[in-house]
N, C-alpha and C positions, 0 to 999 in steps of 0.2 A: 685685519684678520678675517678671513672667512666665516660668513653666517653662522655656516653649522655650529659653531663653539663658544661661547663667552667665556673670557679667561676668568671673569669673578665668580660665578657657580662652581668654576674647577678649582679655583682658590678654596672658598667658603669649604667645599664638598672633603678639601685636603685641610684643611685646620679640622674639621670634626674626625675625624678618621683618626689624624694626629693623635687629636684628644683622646679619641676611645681608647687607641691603644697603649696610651700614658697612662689612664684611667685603668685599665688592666692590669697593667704592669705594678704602679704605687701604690691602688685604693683596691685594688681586687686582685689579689695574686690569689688568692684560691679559686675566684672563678678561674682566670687563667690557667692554672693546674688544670682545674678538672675540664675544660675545654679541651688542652692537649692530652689528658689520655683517652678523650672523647675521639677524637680525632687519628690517633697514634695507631699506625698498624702493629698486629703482633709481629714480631719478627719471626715465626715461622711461616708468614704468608706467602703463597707463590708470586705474591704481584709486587713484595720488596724490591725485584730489579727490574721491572718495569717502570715503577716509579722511581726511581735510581735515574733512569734514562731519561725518564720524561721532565722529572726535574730539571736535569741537564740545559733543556731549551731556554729557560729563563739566568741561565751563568754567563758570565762577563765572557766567557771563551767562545759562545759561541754569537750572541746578542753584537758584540763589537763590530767583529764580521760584518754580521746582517747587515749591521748600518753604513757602515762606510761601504759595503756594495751595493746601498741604495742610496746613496751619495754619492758615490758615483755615477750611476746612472742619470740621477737628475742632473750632475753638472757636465757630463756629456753631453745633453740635450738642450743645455745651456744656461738651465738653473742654477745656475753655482750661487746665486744667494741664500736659495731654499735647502741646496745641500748642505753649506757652513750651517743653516741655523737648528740642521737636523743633528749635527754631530755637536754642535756644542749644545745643545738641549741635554743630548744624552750623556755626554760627555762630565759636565755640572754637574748634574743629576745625580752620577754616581759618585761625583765625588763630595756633594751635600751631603748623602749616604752615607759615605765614610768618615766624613767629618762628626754623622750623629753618633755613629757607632763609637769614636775616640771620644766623642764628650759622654756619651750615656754609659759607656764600657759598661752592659747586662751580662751576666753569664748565660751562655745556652742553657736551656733543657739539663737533666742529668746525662753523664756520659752513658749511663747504663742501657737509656733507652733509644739515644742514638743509633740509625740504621744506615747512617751518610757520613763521611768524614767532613769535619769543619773545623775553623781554626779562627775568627775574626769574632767580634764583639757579636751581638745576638740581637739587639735592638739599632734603627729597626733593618727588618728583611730586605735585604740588597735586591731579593730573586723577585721578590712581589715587586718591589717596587720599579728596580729593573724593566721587568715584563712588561707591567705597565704604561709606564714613561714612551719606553718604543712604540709599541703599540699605538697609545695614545696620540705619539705625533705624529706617527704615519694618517693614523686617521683624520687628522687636522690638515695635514701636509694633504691628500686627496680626498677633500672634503668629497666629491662626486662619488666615490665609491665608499663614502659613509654608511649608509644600509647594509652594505655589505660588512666594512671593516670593524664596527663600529660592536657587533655581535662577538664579530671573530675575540676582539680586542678585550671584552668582557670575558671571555668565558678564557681565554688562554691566560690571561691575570689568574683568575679562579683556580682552574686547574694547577696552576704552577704555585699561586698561595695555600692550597693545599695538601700538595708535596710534598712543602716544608714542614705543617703540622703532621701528616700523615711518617713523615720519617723522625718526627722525633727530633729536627734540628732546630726549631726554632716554635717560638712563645706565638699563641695567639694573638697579643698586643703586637709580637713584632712583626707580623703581617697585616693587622689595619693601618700599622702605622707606615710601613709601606707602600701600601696602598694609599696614605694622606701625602706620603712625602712624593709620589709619582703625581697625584692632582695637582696638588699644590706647585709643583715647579713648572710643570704644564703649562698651569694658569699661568704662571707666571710669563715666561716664554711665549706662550701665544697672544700678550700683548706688542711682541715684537718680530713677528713671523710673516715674514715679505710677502707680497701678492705672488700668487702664480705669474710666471713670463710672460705667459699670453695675453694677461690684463692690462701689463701694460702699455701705456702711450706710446 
């Protein structure tokens, strides 16, 4: 695995997150309330369908795409082991996600104050964690433009874990805890994530 990353600070970093957001959810659901209407736009805000859209970046509909056209590209250029480990990173990932969501089955938020349509389990946030995870191993996958990606990958997690409190679909818990379930599979993954082509022998 490349310098830039050790997979056990991204484990450690996704079990506390995990926890926070568990911890929310079971030992503090009034913080949790009052976080999300901390957070929750009114809904007569002009910027509800901005956030609408911007949300959107961090969805399975458009995220899939992204990755397998940047799997592509690398196994055109003849990474095709780094491509497989990008799609099955992401791949897993979402479907750990969905596997927590069937075992935790949380209700969303009240319907009342939802400003996004949704339909799956609430815990935890697919979209956090989603964004994340991508991100994340892109910036692993080219460690050289770490400085660079590494910013981007922070703050578009943020923004898109924001969205979700800000529109009312999802629990403060269920976005740290997507954001532990995006570290944590990382970690885990990038104890198995090929050398770049050019290293080797």
């Amino acid at each position: 695995m490349s310098n830039g990353f050790r997979p056990s600070p991204l484990i450690l970093s996704g079990l506390i997150l995990m926890i926070a957001g568990l911890v929310l959810w079971r030992l503090a659901p009034g913080l949790d309330r009052a976080l999300l209407f901390a957070f929750r736009l009114d809904p007569s805000s002009v910027a509800v369908a901005a956030i609408r859209s911007l949300t959107m970046l961090g969805g399975l509909s458009l995220l899939a795409p992204f990755v397998l056209v940047v799997a592509a590209g690398l196994a055109l250029h003849g990474d095709r082991r780094r491509a497989l480990w990008l799609v099955l990173t992401v791949a897993t990932g979402r479907l750990a996600v969905e596997a927590a969501k069937l075992i935790c089955a949380r209700s969303r938020p009240p319907l009342g104050g939802r400003l996004d349509e949704v339909s799956s389990a609430s815990f935890p946030s697919a979209h956090a964690a989603g964004t994340l995870l991508v991100w994340l191993a892109l910036t692993m996958l080219f460690d050289r433009q770490r400085r660079f990606l590494l910013p981007g990958t922070i703050a578009m997690a943020a923004a898109i874990g924001w969205t979700r409190l800000a529109l009312g679909v999802h629990w403060p818990g269920d976005v740290l805890a997507g954001f532990g379930v995006a570290l944590f599979w990382a970690g885990l993954a990038g104890q198995w994530m090929p050398p770049p082509r050019l290293s080797r022998a």
